[in-house]
N, C-alpha and C positions, 0 to 999 in steps of 0.2 A: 710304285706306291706300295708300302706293307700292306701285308695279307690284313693283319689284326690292327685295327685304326680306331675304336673304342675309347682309348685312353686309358690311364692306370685306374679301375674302380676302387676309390680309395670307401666307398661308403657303399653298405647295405640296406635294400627296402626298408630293412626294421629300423636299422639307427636313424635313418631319415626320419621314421615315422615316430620312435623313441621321443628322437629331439625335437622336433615339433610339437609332440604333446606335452614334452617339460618345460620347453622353454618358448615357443613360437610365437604368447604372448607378447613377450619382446617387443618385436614388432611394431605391435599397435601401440605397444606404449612409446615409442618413438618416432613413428613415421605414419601413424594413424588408423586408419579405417581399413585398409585393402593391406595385401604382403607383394606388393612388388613395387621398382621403380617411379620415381613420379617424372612428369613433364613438367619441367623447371622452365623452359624457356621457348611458350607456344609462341609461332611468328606473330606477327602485326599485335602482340599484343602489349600492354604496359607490365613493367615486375611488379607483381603486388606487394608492397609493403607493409607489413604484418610483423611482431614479434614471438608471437605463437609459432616455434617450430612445428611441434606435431601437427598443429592444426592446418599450418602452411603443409606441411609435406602430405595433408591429405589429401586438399585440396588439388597440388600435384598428380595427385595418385589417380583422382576420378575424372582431370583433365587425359591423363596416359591412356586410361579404361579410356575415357569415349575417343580417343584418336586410335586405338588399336579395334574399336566395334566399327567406325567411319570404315576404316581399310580393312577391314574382315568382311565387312557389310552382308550381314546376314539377313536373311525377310522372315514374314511373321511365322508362314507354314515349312521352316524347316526346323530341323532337330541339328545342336550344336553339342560339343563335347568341350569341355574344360576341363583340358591332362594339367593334375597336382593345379585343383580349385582352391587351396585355403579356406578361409572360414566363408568362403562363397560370395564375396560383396563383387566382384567383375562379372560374376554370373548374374548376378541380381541387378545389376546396370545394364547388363549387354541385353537381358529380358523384359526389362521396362522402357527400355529404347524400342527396342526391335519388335517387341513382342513372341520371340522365339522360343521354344522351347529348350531347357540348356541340362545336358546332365554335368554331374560335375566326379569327379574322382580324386582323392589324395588316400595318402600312403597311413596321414596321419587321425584315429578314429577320433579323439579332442576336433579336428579342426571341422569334420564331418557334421559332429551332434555342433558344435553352434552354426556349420550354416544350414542345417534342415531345420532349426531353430530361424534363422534369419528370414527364409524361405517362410516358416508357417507366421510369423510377426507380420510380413507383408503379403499374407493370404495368398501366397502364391505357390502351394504345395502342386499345384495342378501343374506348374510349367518348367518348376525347378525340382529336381533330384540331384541329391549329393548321397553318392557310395564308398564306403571302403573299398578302397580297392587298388592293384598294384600296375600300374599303364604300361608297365612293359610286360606282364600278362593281363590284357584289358578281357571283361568276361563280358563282351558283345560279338553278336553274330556278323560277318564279314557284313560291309556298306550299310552298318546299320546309321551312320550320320551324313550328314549334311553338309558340314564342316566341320572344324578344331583349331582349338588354339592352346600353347603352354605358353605361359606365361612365367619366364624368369622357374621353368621347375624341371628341365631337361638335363641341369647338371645334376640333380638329387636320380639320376638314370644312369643306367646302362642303355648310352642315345641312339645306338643301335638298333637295340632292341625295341627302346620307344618309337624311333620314327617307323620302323616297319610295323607295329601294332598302329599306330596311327593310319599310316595308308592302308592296313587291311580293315580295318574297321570306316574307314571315309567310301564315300559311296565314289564312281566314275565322274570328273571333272569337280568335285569338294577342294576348297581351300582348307590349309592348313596355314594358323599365323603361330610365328614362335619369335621367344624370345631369347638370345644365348649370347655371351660371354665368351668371344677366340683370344687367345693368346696374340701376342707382339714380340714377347720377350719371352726366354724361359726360366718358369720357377726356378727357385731354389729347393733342394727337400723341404727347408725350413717353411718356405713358403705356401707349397702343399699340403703338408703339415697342417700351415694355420685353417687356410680354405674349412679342409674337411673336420677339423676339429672347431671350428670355431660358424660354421655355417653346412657341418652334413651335406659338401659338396665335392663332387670330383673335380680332378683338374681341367680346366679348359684347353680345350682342343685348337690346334690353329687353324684358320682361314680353310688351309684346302683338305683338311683332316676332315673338316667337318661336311664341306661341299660332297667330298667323298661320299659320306654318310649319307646326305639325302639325295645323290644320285642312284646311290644304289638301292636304296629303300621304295625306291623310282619315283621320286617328285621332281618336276617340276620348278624351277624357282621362276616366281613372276615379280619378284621385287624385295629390293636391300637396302635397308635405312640405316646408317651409322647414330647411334643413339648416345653415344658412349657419353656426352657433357654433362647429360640428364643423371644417367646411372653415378659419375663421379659426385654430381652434387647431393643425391639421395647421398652416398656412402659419408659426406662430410656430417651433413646433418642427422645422420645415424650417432655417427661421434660424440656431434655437441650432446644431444640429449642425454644419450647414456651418460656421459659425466655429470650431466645436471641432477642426472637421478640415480645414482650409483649407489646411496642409502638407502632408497628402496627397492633397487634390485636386487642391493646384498641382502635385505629382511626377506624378500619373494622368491626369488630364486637360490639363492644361496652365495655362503663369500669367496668359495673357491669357481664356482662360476662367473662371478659376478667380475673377480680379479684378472679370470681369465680372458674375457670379455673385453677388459678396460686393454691389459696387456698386448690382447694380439689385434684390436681395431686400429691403429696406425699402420701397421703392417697390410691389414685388409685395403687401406683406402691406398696406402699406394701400389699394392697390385693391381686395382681397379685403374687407379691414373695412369699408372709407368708400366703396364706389361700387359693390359689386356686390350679390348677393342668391345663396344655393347653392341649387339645389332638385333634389327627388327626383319623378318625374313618371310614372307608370304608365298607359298608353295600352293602347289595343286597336284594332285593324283588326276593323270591324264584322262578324259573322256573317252567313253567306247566312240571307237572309228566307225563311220558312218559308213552303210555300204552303199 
């Protein structure tokens, strides 16, 4: 196995943080209320039939939230960490479910003030904090939590760095839920390329690139869900909307963004379909041994 198994960092803390606060809106203007993945297709249930994308893909988004807090399962008297929070709405679910106390972290200080903004709207400054800050130097003292989870924000890292800040900061026998993007196929430059210019993300790591990484970081894996239909169908519906609204993201954002945007999203959706894999990964930082 190479020494150096990171991947090429094509994106820095700041651009991540940059682009997020220029552009991260996005987002919500197309896929709704939270910034990751929805659950398009929970078991035993019926497709809901809706014409509202965003509003559908929200509703996706808060079905994903409660099936990734169900398998995290947190209780009331621990403290949870959310590595690259967004504007806070999976920290603000996973706290009114569980009743848990949740700090939150991203890169980006926009995404920060609205969700300490979100947090004081539902009077819950008491259980939620969201900090600037950079997770792959997290400013907690060792087992200061409970658990953690990233959610879809490990490629905006140096994953290295972040799973081992994670386990030094999880207390003995703490889950860690993550969400991450392995290769199948390999990019092209071009394709690379698009990733981190067009979503401030590195490239994805394969299968055992990544296994690597969280063995060495010393977790544990207790469980791997192949998610990858769910993430394919976010990235379509990402598409459609943007072209729906492509006038007013050229007036919002701007037309060389906005072109750029339209330009390299088919590109993005079939890296997602044709060369990646989505997976959902539940780890633990091992329990002090018992004498």
């Amino acid at each position: 196995m190479p020494q150096e198994l990171a991947g090429e960092l094509r994106v820095t803390a700041a651009q991540v943080g940059a682009w997020y606060d220029q552009f991260g809106d996005i987002y919500h203007q197309t896929l709704g209320e939270s910034i990751h993945c929805g659950l398009w297709f929970p078991p035993d249930e019926p497709h809901p039939a809706r014409v509202d994308l965003v509003s559908l893909s929200s509703e996706a988004q808060d079905r994903f939230t409660d099936y990734l807090i169900k398998t995290l399962d947190p209780h009331a008297d621990q403290h949870v960490l959310d590595i690259g929070c967004g504007t806070g709405r999976s920290a603000l679910r996973l706290s009114q479910q569980r009743g848990a106390k949740v700090t939150g972290v991203a890169i980006s200080k926009v995404q920060i003030e609205h969700a300490n903004r979100l947090a004081e709207t539902h009077d819950l400054s008491d259980r939620l904090v969201f900090e600037h800050a950079d997770a792959m130097h997290l400013p907690y003292e060792d087992e200061s939590f409970d658990s953690a989870w990233a959610i879809e924000s490990l490629c905006h890292m140096d994953r290295a760095k972040a799973l081992r800040e994670a386990y030094r900061v999880l207390r003995p026998g703490g889950d860690f839920l993550l969400l991450e993007s392995v290769l199948t196929n390999p990019l092209t430059e071009a394709e690379a390329t698009s990733l981190d210019t067009m979503l401030a993300a590195n490239t994805p790591l394969w299968l055992p690139e990544f296994f690597e990484l969280i063995t060495r970081a010393g977790f544990e894996t207790l469980e791997l869900k192949d998610l990858s239909a769910n993430l394919a169908m976010t990235m379509n519906v990402l598409e459609l909307v943007c072209h729906d609204r492509r006038e007013e993201f050229t007036r919002r954002f701007g037309a060389e963004f906005t072109e750029l945007l339209m330009a390299g999203l088919p590109e993005a959706r079939n890296i997602t379909a044709r060369k990646t894999r989505f997976f959902m990964l539940l780890l633990r930082k091992p329990p002090v041994p018992a004498n």
